[in-house]
C-alpha positions in Angstrom: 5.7 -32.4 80.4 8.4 -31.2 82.5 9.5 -34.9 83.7 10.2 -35.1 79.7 11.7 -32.8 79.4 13.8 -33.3 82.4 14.5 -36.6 81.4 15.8 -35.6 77.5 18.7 -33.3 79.3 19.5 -35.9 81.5 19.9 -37.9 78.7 21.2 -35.7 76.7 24.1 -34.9 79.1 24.8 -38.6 79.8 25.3 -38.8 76.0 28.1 -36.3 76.3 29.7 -37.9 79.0 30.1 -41.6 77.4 31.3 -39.2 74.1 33.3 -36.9 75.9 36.7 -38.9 74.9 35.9 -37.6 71.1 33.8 -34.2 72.0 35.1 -31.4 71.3 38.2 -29.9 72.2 40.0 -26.2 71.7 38.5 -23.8 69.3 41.3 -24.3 66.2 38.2 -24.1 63.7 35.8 -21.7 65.1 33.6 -21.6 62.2 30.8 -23.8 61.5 28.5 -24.2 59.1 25.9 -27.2 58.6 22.1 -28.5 58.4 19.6 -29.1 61.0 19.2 -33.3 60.2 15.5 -33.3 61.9 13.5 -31.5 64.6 10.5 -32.6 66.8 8.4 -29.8 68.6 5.8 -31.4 71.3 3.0 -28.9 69.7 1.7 -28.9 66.5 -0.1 -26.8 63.7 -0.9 -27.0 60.2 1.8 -24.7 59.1 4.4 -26.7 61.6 4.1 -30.6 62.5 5.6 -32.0 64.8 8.0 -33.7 63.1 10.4 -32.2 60.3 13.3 -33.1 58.6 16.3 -31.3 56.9 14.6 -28.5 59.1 17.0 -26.0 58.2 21.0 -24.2 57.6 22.7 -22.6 60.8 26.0 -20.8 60.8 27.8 -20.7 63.8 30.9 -18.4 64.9 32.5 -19.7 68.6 35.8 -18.0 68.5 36.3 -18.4 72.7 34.1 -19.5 75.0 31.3 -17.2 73.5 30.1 -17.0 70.1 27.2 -15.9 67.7 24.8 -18.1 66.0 22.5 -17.8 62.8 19.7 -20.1 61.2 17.0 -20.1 58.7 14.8 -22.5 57.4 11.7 -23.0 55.1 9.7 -25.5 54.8 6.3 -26.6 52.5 3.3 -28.2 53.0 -0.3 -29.0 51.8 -3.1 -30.0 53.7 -6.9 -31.6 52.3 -9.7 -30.9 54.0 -11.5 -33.2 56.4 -14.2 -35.8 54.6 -14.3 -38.4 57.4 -17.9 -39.0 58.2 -19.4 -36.8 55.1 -21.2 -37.6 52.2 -21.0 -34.0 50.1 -17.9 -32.2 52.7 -15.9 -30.2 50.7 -12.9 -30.9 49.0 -9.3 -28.8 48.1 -6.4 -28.3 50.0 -4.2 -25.3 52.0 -0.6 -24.8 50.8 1.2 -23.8 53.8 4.8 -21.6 53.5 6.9 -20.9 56.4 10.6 -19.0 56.7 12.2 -18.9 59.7 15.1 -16.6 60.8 16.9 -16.9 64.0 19.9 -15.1 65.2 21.8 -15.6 68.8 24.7 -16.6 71.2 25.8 -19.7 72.8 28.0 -19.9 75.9 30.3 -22.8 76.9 29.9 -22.0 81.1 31.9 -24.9 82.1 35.4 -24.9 80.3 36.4 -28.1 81.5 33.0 -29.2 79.6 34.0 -27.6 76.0 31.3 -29.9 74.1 28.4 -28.8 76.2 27.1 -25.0 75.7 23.7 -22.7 77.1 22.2 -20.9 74.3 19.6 -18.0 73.6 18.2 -16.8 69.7 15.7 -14.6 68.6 13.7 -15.6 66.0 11.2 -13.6 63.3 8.6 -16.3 61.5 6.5 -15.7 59.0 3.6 -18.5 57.6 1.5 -18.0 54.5 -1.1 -19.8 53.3 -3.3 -20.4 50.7 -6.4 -22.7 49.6 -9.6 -23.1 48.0 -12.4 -25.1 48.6 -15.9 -26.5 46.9 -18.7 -28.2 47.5 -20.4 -28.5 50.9 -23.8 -30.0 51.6 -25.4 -27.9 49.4 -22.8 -28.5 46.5 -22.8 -24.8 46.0 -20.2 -23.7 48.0 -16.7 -22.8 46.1 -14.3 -20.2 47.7 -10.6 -19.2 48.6 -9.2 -18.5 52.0 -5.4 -16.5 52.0 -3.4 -16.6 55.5 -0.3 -14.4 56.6 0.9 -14.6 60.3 4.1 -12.7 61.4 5.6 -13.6 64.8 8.9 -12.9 67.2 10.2 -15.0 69.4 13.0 -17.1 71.4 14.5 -20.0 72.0 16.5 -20.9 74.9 18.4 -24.4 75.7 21.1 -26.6 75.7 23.4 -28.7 73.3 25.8 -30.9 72.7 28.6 -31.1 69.7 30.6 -33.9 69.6 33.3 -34.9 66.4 32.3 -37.7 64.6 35.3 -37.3 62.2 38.2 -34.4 61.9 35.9 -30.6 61.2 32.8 -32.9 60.8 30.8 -32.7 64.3 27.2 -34.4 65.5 24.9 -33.1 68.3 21.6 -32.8 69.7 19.7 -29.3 71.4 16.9 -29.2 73.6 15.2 -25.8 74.1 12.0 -24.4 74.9 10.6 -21.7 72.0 8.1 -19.5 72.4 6.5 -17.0 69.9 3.6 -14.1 69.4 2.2 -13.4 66.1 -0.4 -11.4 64.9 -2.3 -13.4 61.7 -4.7 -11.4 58.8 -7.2 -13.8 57.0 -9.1 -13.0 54.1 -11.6 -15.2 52.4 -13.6 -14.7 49.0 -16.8 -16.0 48.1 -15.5 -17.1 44.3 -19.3 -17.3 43.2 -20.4 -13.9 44.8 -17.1 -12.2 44.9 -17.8 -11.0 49.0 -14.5 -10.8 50.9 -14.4 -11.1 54.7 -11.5 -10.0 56.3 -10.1 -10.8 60.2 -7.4 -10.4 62.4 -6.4 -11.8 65.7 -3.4 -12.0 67.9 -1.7 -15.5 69.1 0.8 -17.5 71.1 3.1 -20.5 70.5 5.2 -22.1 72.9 6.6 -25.6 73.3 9.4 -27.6 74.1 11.9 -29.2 71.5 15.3 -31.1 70.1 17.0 -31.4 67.4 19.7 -33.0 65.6 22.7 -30.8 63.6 25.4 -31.9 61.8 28.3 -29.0 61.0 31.9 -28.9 59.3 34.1 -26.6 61.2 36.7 -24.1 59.4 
């Protein structure tokens, strides 16, 4: 995992260099404002695959060589329940819902390097969701399962911004996240009406890149 990772910044910075005739240069439009194009974490989840595009909106303020940085995102999706191999498994599906806010700095450390910048955020996310399911062997089996899970964390990396056209810029950032959440489960019997309720404490962490495009002001 590290050798990937290693090898991403390398290429990464080897990107900037061949660009670094069009990267960018002083600060004359220190806002920014723009979309995250696609992400790819190497960990998974339900509530988070791998894989997501038009991940989010970031705002960015760099008035010097230091600046402040803010993002959130949302994103939606269902997932059915496993019949492979099953003659009566049970069928339905979980809705999955999760916001994420993250708010930071990033750093250009080498000035003679504008393009390239260090960055740290802190993030809150919170992931609901929500499913029911029937049938099982028995055929008797119908009930609902709700999910909530609140975690804080951080990101830390690198990136890239390089100008594509004039205020429009293009670049990639590769970090390494990490997050602890506490998640509360509750699931009802629909047929009997019984609740169970459970708690329990968890940890994320994973490398990542993505892609952003911004127009400056």
């Amino acid at each position: 995992m590290g050798k990937l990772v290693n090898k991403l910044l390398l290429v990464t910075v080897l990107f900037g260099q061949t660009l670094s005739v069009c990267a960018q240069g002083p600060r004359s439009h220190p806002l920014a404002v723009g979309i995250e194009g696609a992400a790819y974490r190497w960990a998974s989840s339900p509530a988070q695959p791998r894989f997501q595009a038009l991940s989010g909106a970031f705002f960015r303020y760099v008035p010097e060589r230091l600046g402040v940085r803010v993002r959130a995102a949302f994103n939606r999706r269902t997932e059915g329940a496993n019949t492979g191999n099953c003659a009566d498994c049970l069928g339905g599906e979980t809705a999955y819902r999760t916001f994420t806010l993250r708010i930071g700095g990033q750093y250009t450390a080498l000035p003679k390097v504008p393009w390239l910048y260090g960055f740290l955020d802190v993030a809150y996310r919170k992931t609901s969701a929500n499913g029911r399911y029937t049938g099982g062997f028995c055929g008797c089996l119908d009930y609902t399962g709700t999910q909530t899970k609140h975690s804080l964390g951080a990101m830390v990396g690198v990136g890239a911004s390089f100008q594509i056209i004039p205020r429009v810029f293009l670049g990639p950032e590769l970090y390494y996240e990490g997050f602890v959440g506490r998640t509360a489960s509750l699931t009802t019997d629909n047929r009997s009406g019984q609740q169970t309720a459970h708690g329990e404490r968890s940890t994320e962490h994973a490398p990542a890149i993505r892609v952003q495009a911004a127009l400056t002001f």
